[in-house]
N, C-alpha and C positions, 0 to 999 in steps of 0.2 A: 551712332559713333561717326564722326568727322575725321578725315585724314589729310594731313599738308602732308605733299612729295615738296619737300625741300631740295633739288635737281643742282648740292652744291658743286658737285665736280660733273653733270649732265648728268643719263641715265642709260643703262642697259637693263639686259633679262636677269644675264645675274645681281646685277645692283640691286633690282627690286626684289625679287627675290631674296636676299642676304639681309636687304633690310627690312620683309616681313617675318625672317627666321629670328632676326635677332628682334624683332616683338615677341617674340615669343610662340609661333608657332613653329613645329618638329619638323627637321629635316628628315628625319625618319617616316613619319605620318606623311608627310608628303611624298616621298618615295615610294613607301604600299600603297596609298592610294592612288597613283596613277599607275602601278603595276597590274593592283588588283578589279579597280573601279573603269580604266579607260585602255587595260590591255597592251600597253607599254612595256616593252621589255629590253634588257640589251643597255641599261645606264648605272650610275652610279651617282648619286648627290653626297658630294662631299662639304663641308663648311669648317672652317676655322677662322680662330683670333687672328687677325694683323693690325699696322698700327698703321694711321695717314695721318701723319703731323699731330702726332701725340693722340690721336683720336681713337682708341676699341672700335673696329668692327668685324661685322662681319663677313668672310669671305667664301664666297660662294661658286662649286665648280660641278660642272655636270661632267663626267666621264661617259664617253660612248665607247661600246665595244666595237672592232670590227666587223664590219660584213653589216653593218644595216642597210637596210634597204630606202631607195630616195623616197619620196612623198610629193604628190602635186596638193593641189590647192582640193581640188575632189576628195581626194582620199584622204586628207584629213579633217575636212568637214562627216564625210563617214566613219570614220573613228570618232570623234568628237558626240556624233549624234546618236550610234551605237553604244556608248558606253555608257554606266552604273552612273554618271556624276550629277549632283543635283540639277534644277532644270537652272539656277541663278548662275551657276557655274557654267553648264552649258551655253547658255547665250551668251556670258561675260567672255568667254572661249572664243567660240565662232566669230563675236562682234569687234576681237583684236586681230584676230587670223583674217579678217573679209578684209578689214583698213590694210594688215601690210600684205595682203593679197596683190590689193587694188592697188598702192604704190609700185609692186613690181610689175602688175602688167603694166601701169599706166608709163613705168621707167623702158620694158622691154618691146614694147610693143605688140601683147599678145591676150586674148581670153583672159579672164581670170579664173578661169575651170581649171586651165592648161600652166600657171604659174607652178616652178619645180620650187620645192624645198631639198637640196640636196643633202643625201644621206647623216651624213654629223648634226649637220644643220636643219636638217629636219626635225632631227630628237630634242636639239639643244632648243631649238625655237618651241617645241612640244612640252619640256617640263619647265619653260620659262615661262611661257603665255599660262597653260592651264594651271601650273603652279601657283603661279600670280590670283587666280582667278579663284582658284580653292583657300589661298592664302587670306583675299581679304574677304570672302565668306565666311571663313572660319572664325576671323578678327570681329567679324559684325560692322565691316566696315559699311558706310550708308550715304555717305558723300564725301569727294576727294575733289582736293582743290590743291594748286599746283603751282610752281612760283616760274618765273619767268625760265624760262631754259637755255643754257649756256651752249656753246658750240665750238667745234676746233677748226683745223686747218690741216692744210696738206693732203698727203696721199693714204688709202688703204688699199689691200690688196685684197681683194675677191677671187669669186670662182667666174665670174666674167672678166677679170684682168682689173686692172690697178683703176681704182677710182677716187673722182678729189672729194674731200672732208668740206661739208656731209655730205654723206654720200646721196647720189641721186631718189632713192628710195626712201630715207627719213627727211631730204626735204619735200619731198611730194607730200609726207604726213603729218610734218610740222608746219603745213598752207596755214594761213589764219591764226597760228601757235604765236606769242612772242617771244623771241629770242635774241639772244648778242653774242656778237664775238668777243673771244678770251684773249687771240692770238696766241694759243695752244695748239703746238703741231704733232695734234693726235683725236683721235677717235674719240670725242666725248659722248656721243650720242649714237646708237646702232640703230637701225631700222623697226627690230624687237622691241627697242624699250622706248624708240617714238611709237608705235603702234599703242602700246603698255598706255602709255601714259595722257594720250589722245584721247583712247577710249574711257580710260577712269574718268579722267578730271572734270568735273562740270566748268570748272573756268581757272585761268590763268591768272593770278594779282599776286599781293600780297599774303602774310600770314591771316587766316581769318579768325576772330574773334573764338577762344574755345578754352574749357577747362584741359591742360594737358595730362594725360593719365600715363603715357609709354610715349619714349622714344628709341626706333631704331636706325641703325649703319649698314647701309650696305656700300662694300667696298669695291671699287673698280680693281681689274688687276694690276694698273701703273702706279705705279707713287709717282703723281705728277709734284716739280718741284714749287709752280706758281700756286694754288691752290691744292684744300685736300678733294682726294679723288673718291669723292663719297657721294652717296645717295643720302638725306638724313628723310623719313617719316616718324614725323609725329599725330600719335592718335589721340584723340579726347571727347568729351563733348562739347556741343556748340555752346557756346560763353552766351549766358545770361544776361539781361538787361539788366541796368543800375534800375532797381525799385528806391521810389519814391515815395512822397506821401499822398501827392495824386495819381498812383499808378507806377508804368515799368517806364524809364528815360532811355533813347539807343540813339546811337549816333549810325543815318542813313545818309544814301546818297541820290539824288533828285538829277535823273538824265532827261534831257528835252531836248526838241527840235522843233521847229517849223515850219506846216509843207503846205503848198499852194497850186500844186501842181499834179494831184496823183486819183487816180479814180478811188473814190469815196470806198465803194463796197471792200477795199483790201483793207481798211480799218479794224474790220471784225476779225476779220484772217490774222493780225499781228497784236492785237490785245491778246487773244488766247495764245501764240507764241509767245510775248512776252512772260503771261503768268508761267506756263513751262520753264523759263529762263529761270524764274526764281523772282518777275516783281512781285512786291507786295502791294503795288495799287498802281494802276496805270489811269489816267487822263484824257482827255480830247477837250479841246477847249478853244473857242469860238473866235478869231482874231481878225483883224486889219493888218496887211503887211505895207510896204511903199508901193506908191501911186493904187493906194487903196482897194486893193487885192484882196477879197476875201481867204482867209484859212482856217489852219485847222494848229493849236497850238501842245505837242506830245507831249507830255511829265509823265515818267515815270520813275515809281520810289520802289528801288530795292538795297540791300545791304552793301554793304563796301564789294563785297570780293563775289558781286553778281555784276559789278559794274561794268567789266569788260565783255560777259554775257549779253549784257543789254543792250549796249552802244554797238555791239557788232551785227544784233539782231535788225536793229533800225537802219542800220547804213545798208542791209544786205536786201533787205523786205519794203524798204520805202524808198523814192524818189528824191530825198534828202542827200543835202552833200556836207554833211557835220551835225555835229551834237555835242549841246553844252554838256558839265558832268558839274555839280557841287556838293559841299557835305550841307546836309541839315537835322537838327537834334529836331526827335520825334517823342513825344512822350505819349504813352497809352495809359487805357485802365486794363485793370484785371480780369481776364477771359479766361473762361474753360468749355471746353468740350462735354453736354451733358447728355444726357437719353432719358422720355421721359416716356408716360404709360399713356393715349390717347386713345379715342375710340376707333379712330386709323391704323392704331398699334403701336408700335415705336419709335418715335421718332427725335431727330438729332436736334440739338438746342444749343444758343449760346447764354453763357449763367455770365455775365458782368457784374462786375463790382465797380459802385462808384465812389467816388472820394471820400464821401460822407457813409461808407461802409454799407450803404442801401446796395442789394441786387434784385436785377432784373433779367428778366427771360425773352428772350427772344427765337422762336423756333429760324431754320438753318430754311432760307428760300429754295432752295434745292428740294429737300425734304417734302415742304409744300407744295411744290410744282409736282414732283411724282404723283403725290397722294392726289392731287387735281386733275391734274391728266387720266389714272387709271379710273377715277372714279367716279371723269366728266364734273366735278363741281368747280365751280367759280373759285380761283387763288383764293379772292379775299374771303371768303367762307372758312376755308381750312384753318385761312391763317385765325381768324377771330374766333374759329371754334376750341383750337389748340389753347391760344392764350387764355380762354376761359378758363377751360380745364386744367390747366398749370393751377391756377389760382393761388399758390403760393410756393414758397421754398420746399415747403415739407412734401409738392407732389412730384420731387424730381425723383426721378429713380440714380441713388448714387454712384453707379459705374460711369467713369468717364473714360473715356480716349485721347486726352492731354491735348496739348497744344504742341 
């Protein structure tokens, strides 16, 4: 499952939140379970309908009782690590709380052991983050991707005195984010829901390619008059390539650069970043630059809304001072994921389909490298013993694990 944060009026805790209730998961379910799973106590999650320029959503409030007690950055990584919530939840927890940790010492100048969540604001920031975090485990959420982020102006008032919009703590966490001004003189963006939305998002772009299944509202508290003051997520699955008759057609995007200048061995280092990024194929390619400079020429091919992942990776990890970006249509054949029966035991294969409807086997180089290593035989051994034994379609074993 794929998620766009659509950030059209910015984001906070209850925005996202209101907009994972109004997917469809329970206000209520979320309230016993951080009461009963993470020992919280002393709130109330309220939600109802409002309208922002003709728009349903939903609005979302947490009620804190009197008399709670404040929280530093310690004690609520120990509650967090203490309690009943699955371990996905847990880390997705801790991994929002450490970023607006770190924005606040880095904004107060203190530990981040010693960073206060004061009393209200402790609770409120507690069922907004783990809510969040229980919200889109529940959803099956699997990768979030996030649109550019809007921002306001002027002043807010804290519990350290009047601060300018954004405030110093969600720009510390929006470094590296893209964002624009509205000329909105209000709070579009809290610190919460920069953290929130930092931690989710694997990259900032566009909508990305996906079947849409639900869409939710979460609604800020102002009716701003310029725009609606919403959150929208939309969940679906990732959008499918056009199939053709030679295989699946997708429209990719090809980033490259050229460097001439950088010690060779960080090469390794930044191919395996990049495939974390999300490429699907990365390059090194042998060039001549002016007054005849040997180089080294980067392509790499990933999807539209990995593209600001890539280019940020290359400017940040290489000696490079820009990177081209263009579209180019890719067409493949037909891949799956197979498991077959070997005298090494099981092992992972790719089954292709080609044009002319012939497949072919290829075992997975990974696969063969373990099986060679443990068992000191020569790669090409395994591999040519493997492909014997396939011998045909009919020796796959039919469970696959998809693409």
């Amino acid at each position: 499952m794929i998620a766009f944060f659509d950030c059209i009026g910015g984001i906070s805790g209850d925005m996202t939140l209101g907009a994972l209730v109004d997917l469809g998961v329970s206000a209520g379910w979320l309230q016993e379970t951080l009461r009963e799973s993470v020992g919280l106590k002393g709130f109330e999650i309220h939600s109802d309908r409002v309208q922002r320029h003709g728009i349903s959503a939903c609005s979302l409030k947490v009620s804190v009782k009197p008399g709670q007690k404040s929280r530093n950055y310690r004690d609520i990584q120990k509650l967090i690590d203490g309690s009943d919530l699955p371990a996905a939840v847990k880390s997705a927890s801790l991994g929002m709380f450490k970023r607006l940790g770190e924005a606040e010492a880095a904004v107060h100048g203190c530990p981040l052991e010693e960073v206060h969540f004061h009393e209200v604001g402790a609770v409120d920031a507690l069922v907004d983050i783990i809510g969040t975090a229980l919200a889109v485990d529940h959803l099956g959420i699997q990768r979030v991707v996030a649109s550019r982020v809007p921002v306001g102006s002027g002043f807010v008032d804290a519990h350290h005195g009047r601060l300018p919009v954004p405030a110093p703590a969600t720009l510390a966490l929006l470094q590296n984010v893209p964002v624009y001004g509205t000329g909105i003189a209000a709070e579009l963006v809290t610190p919460t829901g920069a953290a929130i939305i930092t931690s989710l998002a694997d990259t900032f772009s566009e909508m990305p390619s996906m079947t849409v299944q639900r869409v939710g509202y979460g609604a800020g508290k102002r009716d701003l008059e310029q725009r609606p003051n919403l959150l929208r997520v939309i969940i679906g699955q990732p959008g499918e390539d056009k199939t053709t008759a030679g295989g699946s057609e997708a429209d990719v995007v090809m980033v490259e650069t050229c460097i001439d200048d950088m010690n060779p061995e960080i090469f390794g280092f930044l191919m395996d970043r990049l495939f974390e990024d999300g490429a699907l194929d990365v390059y090194w390619i042998p060039i001549y630059m002016k007054k005849n400079r040997p180089a080294t020429k980067v392509q790499v091919l990933c999807r539209r809304d990995a593209t600001a992942a890539i280019s940020d990776r290359i400017l940040r990890e290489t000696t490079t001072t820009g990177v081209r970006y263009y579209p180019v249509r890719r067409l493949t054949l037909q891949r799956e994921q197979a498991v077959v029966t070997t005298t090494y035991g099981e092992v992972a294969v790719k089954r292709i389909t080609g044009v002319d409807g012939q497949v072919r086997v290829v075992p997975e180089f990974d696969a063969c490298r373990r099986i060679a290593v443990a068992q000191d035989l020569p790669i090409r051994i395994v591999f040519e013993t493997i492909l014997r034994e396939i011998g045909s379609r009919s020796a796959l074993d039919n469970r696959s694990d998809g693409l």
